[in-house]
N, CA, C and O atoms as a MOPAC input file, in Angstrom:
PM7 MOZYME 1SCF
protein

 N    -12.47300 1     4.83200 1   -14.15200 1
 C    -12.21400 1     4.93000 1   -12.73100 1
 C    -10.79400 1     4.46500 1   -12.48000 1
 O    -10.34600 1     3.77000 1   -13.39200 1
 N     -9.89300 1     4.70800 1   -11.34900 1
 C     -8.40100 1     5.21300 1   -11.68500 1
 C     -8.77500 1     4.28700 1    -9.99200 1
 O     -9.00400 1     4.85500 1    -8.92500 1
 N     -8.72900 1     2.61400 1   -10.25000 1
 C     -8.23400 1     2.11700 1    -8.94600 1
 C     -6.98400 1     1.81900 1    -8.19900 1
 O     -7.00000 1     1.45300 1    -7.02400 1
 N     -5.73900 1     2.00700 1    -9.00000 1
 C     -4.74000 1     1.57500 1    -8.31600 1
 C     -3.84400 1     2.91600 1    -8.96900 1
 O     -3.69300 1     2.66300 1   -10.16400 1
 N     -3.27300 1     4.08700 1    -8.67200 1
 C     -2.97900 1     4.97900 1    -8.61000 1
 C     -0.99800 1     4.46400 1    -8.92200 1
 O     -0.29100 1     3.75500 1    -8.20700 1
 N     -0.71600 1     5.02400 1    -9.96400 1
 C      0.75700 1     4.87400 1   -10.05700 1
 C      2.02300 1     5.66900 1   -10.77900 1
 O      1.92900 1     6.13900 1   -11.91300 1
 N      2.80000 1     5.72300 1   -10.25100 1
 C      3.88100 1     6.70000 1   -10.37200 1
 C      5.05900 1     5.90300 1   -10.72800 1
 O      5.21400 1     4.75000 1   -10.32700 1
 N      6.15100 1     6.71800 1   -11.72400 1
 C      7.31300 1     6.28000 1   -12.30900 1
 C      8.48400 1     6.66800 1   -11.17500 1
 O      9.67500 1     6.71000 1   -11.48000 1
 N      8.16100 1     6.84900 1   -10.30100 1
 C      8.84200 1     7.60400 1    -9.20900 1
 C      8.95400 1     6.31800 1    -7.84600 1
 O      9.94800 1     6.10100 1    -7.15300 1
 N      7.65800 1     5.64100 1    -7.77400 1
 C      7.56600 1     5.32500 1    -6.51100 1
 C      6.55600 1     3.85600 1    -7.22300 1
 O      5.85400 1     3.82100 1    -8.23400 1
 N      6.90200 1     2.66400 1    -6.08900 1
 C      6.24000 1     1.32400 1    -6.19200 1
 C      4.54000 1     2.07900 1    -5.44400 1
 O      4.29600 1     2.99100 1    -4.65400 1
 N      3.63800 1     1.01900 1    -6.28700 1
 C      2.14400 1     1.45100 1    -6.06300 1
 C      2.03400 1     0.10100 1    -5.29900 1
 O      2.31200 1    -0.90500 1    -5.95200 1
 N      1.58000 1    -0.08400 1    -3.70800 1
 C      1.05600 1    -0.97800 1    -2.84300 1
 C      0.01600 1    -1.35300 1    -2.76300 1
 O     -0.23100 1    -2.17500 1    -1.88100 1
 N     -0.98200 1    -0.92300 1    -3.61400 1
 C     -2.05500 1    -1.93600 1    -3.62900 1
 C     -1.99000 1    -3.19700 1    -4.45400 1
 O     -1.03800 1    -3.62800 1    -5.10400 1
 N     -3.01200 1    -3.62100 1    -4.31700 1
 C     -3.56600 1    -4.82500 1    -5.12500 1
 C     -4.97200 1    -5.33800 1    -5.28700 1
 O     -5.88800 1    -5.19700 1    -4.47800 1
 N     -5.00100 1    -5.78800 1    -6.13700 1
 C     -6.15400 1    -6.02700 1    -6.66100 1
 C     -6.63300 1    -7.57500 1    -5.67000 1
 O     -5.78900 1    -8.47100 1    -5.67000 1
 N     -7.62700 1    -7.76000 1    -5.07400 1
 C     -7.69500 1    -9.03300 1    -4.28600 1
 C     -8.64700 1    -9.48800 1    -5.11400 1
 O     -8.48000 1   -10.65400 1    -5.47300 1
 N     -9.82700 1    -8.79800 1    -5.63200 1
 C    -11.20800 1    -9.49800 1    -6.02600 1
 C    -11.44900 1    -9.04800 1    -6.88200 1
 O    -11.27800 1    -7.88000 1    -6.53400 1
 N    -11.99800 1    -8.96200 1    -8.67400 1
 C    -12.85200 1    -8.08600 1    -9.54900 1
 C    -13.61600 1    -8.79400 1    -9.59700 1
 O    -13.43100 1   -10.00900 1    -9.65300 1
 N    -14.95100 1    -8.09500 1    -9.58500 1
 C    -16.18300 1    -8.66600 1    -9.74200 1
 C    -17.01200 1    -8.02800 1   -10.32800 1
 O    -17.18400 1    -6.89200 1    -9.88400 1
 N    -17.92100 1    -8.47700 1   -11.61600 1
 C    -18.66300 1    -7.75900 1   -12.92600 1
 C    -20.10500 1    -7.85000 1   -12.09000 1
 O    -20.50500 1    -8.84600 1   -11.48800 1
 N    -20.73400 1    -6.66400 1   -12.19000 1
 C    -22.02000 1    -7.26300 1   -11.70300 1
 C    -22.99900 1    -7.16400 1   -13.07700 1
 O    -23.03900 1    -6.00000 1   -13.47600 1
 N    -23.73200 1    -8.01700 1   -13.82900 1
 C    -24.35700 1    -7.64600 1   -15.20100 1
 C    -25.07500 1    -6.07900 1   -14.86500 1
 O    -24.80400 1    -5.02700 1   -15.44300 1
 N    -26.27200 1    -6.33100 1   -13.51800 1
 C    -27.17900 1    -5.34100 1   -12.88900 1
 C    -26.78100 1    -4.70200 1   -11.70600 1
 O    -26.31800 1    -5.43400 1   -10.83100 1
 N    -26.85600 1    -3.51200 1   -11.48700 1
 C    -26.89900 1    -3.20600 1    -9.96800 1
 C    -28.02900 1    -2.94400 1    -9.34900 1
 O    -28.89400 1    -2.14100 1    -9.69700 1
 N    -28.00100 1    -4.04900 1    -7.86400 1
 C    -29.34200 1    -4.19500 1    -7.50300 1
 C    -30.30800 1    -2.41700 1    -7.35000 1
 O    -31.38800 1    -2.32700 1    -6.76600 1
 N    -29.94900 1    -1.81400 1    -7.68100 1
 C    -31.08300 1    -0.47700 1    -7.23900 1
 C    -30.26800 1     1.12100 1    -8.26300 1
 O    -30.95700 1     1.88100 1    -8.94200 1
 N    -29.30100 1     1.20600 1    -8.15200 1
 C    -28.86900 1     2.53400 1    -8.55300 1
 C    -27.46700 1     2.73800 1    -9.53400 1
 O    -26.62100 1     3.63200 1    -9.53200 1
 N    -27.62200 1     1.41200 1   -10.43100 1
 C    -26.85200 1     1.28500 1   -11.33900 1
 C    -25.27600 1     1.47500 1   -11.24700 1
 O    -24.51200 1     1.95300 1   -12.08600 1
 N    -25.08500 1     1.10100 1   -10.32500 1
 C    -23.27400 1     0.89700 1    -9.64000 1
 C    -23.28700 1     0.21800 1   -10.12600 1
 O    -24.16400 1    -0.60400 1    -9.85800 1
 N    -22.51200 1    -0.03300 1   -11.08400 1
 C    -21.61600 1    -1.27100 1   -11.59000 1
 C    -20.03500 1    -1.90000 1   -11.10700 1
 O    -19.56600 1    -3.03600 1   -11.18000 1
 N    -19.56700 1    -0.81500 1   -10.67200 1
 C    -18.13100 1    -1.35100 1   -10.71200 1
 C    -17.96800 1    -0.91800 1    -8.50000 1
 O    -18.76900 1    -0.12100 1    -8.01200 1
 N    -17.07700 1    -1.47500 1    -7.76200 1
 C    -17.12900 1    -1.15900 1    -6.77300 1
 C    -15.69600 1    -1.65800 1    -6.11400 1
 O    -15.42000 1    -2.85800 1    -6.13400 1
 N    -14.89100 1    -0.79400 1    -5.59100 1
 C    -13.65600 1    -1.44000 1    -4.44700 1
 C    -13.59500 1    -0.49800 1    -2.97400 1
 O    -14.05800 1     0.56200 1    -2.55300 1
 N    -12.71500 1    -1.61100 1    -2.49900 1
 C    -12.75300 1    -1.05100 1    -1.19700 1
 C    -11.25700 1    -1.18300 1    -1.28100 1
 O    -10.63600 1    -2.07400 1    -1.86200 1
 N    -10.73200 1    -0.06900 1    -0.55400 1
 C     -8.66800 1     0.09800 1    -0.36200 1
 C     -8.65500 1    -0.31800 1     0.90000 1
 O     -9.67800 1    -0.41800 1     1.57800 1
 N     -7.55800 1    -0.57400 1     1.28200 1
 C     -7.17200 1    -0.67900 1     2.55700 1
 C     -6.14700 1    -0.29500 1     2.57400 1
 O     -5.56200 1    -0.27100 1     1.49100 1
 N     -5.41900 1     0.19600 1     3.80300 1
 C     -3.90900 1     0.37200 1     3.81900 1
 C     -3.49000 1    -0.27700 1     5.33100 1
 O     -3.96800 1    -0.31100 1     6.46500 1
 N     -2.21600 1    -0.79900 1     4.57400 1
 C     -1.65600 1    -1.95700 1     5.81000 1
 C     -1.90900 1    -1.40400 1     7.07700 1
 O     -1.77400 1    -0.20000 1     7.29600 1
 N     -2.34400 1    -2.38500 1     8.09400 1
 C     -2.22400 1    -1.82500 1     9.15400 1
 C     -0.89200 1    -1.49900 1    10.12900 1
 O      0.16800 1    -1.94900 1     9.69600 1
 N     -0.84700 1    -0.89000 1    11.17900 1
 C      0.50800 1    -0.26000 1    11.75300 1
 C      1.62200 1    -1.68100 1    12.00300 1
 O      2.73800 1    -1.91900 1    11.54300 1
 N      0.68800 1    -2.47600 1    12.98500 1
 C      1.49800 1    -3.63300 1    13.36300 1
 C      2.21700 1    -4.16500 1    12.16900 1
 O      3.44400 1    -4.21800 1    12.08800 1
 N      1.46600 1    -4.51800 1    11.34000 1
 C      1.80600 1    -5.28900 1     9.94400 1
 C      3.30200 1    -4.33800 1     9.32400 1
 O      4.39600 1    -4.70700 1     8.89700 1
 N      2.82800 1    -3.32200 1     9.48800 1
 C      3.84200 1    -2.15700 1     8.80200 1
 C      5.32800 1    -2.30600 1     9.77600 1
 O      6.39500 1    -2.66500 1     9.27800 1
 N      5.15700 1    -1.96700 1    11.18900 1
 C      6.24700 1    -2.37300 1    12.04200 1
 C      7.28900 1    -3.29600 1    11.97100 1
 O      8.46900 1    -3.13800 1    12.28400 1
 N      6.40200 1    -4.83500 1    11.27100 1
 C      6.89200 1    -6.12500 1    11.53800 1
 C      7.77300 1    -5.50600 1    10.41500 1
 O      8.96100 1    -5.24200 1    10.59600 1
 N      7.05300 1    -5.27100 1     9.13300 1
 C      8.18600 1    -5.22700 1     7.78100 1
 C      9.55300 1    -4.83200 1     8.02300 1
 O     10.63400 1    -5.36800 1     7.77900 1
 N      9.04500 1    -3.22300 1     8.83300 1
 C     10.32700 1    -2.42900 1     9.07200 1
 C     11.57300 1    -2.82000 1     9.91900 1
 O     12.74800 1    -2.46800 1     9.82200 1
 N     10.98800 1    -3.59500 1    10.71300 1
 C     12.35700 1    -4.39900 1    11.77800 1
 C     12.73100 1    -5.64600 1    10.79600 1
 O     13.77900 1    -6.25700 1    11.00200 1
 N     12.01100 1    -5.95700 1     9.90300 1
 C     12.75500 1    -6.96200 1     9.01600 1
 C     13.32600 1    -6.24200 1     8.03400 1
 O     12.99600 1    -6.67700 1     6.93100 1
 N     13.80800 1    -5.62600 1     8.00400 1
 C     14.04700 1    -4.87900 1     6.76400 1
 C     15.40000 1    -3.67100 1     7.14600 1
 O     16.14000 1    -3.03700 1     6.39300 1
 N     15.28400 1    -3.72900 1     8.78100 1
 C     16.30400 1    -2.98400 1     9.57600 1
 C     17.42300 1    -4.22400 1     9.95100 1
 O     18.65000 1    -4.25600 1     9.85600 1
 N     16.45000 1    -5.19900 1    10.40900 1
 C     17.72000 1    -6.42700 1    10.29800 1
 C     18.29200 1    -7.03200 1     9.26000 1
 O     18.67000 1    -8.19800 1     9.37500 1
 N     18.43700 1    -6.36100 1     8.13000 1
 C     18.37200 1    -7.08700 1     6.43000 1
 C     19.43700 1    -5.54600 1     6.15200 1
 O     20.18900 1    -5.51400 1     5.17800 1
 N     19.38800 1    -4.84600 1     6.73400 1
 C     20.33700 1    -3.52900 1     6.42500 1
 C     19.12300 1    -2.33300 1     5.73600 1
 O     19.35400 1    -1.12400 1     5.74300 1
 N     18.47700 1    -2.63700 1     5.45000 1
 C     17.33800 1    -2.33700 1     4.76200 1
 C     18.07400 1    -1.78900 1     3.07200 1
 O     17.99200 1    -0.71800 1     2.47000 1
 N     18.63400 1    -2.83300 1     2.80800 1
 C     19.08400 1    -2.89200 1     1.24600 1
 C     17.95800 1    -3.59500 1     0.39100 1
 O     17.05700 1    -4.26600 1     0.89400 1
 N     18.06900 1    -3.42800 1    -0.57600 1
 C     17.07900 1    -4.38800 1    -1.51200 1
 C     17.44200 1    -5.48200 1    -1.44100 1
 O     18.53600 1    -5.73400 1    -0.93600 1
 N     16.49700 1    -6.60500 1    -2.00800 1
 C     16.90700 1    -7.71700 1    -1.43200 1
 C     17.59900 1    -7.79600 1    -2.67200 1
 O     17.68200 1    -6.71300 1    -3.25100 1
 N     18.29900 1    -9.10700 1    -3.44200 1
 C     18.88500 1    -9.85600 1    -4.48500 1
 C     17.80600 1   -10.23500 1    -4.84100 1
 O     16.74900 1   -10.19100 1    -4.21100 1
 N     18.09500 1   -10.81000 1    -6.33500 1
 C     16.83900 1   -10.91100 1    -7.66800 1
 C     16.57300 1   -12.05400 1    -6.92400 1
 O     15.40600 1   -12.41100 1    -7.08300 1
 N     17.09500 1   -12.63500 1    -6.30800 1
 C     16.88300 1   -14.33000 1    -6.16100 1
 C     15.75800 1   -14.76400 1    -4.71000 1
 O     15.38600 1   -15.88500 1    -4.36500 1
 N     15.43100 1   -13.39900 1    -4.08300 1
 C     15.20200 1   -13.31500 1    -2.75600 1
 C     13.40500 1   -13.90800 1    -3.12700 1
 O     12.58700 1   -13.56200 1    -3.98000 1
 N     13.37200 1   -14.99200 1    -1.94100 1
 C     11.91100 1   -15.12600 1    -2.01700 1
 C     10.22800 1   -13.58500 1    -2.69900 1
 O     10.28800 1   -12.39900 1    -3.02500 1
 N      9.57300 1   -14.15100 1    -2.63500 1
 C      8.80100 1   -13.25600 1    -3.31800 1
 C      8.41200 1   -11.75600 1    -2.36900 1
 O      8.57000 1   -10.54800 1    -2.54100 1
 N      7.74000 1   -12.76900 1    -1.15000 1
 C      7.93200 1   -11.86900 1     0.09400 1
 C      8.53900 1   -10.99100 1     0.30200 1
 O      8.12900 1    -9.84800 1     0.50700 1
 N     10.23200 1   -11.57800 1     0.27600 1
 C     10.82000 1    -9.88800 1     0.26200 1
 C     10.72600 1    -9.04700 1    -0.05900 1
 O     10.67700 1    -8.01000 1     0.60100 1
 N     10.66200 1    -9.17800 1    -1.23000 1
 C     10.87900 1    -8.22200 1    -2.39100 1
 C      9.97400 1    -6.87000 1    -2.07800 1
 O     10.19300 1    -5.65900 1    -2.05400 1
 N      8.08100 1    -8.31300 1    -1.70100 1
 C      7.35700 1    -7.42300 1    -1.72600 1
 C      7.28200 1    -6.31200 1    -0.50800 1
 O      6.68700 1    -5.23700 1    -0.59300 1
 N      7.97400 1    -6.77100 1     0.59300 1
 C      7.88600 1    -6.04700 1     1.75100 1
 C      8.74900 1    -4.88000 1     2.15000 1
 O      8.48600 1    -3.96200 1     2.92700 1
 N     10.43800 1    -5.24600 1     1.06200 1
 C     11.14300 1    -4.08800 1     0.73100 1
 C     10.17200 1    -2.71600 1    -0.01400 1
 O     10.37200 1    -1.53900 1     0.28600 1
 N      9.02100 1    -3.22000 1    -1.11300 1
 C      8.71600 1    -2.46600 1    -1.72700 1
 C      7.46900 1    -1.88200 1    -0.86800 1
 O      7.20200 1    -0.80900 1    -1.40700 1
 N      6.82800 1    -2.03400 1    -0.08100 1
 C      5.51200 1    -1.97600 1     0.55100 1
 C      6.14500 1    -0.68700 1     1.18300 1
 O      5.73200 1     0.46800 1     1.07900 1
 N      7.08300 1    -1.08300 1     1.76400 1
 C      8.34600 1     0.38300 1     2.65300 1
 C      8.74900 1     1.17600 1     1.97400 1
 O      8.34900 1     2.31500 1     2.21600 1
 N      9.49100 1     1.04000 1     1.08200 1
 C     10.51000 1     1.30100 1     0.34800 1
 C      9.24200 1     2.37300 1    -0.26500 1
 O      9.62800 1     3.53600 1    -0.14900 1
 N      8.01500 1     2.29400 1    -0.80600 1
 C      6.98600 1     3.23900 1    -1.81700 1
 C      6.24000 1     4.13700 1    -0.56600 1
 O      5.27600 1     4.80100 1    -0.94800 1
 N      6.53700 1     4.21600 1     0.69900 1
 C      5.97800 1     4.84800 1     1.84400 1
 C      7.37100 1     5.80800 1     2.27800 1
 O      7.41300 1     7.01700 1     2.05100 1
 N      8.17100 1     5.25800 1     2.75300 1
 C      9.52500 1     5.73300 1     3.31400 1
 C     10.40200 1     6.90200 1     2.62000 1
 O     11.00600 1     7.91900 1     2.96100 1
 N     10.02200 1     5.90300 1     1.03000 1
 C     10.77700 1     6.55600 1    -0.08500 1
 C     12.51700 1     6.33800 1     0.80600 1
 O     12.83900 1     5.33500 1     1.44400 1
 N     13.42400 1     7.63800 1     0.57600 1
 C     14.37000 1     8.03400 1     1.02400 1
 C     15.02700 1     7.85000 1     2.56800 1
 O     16.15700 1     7.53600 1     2.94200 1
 N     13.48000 1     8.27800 1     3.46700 1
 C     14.11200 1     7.75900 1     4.74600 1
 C     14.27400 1     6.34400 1     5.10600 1
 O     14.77000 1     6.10300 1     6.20600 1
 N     13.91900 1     5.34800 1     4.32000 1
 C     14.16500 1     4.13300 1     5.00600 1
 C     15.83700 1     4.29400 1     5.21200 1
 O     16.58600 1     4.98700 1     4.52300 1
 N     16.15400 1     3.54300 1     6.23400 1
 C     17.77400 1     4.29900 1     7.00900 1
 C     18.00600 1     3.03800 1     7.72600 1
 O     17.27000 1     2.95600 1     8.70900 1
 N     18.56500 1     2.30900 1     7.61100 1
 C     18.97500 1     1.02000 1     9.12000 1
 C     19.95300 1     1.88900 1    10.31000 1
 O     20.59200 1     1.38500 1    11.23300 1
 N     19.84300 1     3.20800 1     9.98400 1
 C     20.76000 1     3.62500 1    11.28600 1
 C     19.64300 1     4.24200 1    12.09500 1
 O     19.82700 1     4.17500 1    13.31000 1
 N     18.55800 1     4.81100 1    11.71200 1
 C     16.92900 1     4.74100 1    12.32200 1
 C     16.15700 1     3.99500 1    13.04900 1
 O     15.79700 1     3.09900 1    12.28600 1
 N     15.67500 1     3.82300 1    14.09200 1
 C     14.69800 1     2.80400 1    14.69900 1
 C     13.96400 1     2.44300 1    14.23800 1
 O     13.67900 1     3.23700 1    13.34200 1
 N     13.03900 1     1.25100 1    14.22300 1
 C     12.36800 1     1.06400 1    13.53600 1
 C     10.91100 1     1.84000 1    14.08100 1
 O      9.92400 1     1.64500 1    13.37200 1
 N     10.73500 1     2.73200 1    15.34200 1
 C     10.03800 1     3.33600 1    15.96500 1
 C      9.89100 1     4.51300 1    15.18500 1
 O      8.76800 1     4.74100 1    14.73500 1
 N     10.73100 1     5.22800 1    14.96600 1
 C     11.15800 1     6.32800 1    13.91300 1
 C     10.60700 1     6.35500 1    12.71100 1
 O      9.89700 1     7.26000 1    12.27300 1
 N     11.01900 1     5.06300 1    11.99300 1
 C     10.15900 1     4.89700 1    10.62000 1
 C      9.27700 1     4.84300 1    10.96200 1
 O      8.63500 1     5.87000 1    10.74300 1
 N      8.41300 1     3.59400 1    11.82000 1
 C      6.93300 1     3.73300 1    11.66800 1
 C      6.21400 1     5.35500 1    11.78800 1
 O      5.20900 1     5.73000 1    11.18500 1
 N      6.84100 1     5.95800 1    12.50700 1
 C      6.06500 1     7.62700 1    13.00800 1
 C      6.27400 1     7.98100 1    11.66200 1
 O      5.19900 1     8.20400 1    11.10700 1
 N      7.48600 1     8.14900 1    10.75000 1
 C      7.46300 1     8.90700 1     9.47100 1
 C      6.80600 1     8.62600 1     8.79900 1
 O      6.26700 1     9.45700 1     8.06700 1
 N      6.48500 1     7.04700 1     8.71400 1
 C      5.42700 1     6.43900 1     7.83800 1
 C      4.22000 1     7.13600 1     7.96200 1
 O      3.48400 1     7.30100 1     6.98900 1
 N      3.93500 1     7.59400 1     9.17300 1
 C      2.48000 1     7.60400 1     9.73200 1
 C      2.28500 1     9.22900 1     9.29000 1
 O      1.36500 1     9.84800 1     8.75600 1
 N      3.15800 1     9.46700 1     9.61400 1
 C      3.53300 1    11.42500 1     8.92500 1
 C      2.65700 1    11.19600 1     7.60900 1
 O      1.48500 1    11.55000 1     7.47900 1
 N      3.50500 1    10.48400 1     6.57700 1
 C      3.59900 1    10.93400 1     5.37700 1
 C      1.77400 1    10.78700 1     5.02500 1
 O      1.02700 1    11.58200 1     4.45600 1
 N      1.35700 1     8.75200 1     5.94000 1
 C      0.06500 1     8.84000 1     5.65400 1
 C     -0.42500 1     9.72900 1     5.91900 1
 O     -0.89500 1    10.35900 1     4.97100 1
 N     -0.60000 1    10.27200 1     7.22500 1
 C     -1.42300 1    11.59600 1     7.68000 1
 C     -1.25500 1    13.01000 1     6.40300 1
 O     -2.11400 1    13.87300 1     6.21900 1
 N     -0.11900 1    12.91900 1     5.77600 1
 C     -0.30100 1    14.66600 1     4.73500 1
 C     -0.98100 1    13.76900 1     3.57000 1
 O     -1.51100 1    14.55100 1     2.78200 1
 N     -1.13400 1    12.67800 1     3.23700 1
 C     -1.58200 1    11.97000 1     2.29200 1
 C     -3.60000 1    11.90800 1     2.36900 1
 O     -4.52200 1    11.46600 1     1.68400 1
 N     -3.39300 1    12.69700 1     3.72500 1
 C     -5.39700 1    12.45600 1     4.43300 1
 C     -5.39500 1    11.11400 1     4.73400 1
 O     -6.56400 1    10.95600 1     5.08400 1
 N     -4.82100 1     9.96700 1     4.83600 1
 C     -4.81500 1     8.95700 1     5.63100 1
 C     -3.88400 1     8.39000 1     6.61500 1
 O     -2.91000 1     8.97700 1     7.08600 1
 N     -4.41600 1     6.75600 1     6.98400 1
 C     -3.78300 1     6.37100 1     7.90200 1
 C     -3.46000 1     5.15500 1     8.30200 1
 O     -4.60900 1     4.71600 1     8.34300 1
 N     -2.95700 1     4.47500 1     8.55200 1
 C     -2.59900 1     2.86000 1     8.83300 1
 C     -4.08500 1     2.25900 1     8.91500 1
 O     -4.96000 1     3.11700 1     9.03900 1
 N     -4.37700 1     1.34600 1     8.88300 1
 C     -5.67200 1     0.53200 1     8.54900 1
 C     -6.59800 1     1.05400 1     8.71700 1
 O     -7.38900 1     0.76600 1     9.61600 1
 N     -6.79900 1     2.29800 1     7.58800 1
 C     -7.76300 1     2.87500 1     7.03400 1
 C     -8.49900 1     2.62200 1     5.63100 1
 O     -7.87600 1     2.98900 1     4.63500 1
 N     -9.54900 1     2.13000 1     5.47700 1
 C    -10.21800 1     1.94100 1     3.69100 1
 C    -11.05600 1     2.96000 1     3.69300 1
 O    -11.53900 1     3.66200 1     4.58100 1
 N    -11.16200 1     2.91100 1     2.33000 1
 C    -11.83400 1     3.50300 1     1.42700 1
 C    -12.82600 1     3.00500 1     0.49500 1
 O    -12.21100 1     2.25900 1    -0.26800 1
 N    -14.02200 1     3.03900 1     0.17700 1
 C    -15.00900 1     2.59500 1    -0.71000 1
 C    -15.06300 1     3.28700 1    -1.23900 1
 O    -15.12100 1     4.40400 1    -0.72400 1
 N    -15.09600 1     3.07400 1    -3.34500 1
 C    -15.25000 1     3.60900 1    -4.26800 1
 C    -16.43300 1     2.84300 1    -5.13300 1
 O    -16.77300 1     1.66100 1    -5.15900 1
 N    -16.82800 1     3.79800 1    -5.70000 1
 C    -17.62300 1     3.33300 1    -6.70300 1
 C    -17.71600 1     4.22000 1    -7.72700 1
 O    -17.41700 1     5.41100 1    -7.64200 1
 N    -18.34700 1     3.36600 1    -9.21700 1
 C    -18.51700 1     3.68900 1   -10.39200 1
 C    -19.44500 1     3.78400 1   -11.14200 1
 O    -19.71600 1     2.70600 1   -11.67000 1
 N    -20.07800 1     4.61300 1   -11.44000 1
 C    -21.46600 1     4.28500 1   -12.00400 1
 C    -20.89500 1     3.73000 1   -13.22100 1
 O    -19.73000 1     3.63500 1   -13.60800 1
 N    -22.51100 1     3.23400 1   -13.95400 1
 C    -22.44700 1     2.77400 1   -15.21900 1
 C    -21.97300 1     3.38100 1   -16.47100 1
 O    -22.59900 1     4.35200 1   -16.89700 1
 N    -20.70600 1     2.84000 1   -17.27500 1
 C    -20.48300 1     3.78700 1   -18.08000 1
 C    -19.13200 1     4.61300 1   -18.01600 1
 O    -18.55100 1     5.27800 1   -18.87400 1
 N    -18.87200 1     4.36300 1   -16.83400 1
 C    -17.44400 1     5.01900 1   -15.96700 1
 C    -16.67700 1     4.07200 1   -15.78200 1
 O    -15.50000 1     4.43000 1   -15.80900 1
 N    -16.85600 1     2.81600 1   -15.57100 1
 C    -16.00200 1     1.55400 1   -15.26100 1
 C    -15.43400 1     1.44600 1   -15.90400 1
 O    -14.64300 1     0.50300 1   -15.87700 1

């Protein structure tokens, strides 16, 4: 089962929060199980005006962890258009574009599962 999806092209924004083995599954032999989420809009907004007031350059190797990660959270959505000469109103809509041809959308999940054997 293929939970965190990744490309040599582009940073992959998930993460792993919880794995959990179950020995049994209570009724129909699921063993393995996640749920995705994708950031929600607000959350996404805040990044982008930090990141418009920052020039929206990468940060330096030295930059707290945060940054880094919030340049990249954008930076693997935006790709190319991230722009500091752009609003940050602008990005969020492109963002929301790209989720929408992607079949999703700002704080939208997904539940997966695996049967036994597939995990």
């Amino acid at each position: 089962v293929e939970l965190l999806p990744t490309s040599c092209m582009r940073a992959c924004t998930a993460t792993v929060i919880e794995l959990v083995w179950r020995e049994r599954a209570p009724c129909d032999d699921e063993l393995c199980e996640a749920t995705i989420q994708i950031v929600d809009r607000l959350h996404f907004e805040s990044d982008v005006k930090e990141l418009i007031e920052a020039g929206c350059k990468e940060p330096a190797s030295g930059a707290p962890p945060e940054v880094h990660e919030r340049y990249s959270r954008v930076k693997s959505v935006l790709g190319d258009d991230l722009d500091a000469s752009k609003s940050a109103q602008d990005l969020v809509t492109a963002a929301a574009s790209q989720l929408q041809a992607l079949g999703t959308s700002f704080g939208a999940s997904k539940k997966i599962t695996a049967p036994s054997g597939q995990a």
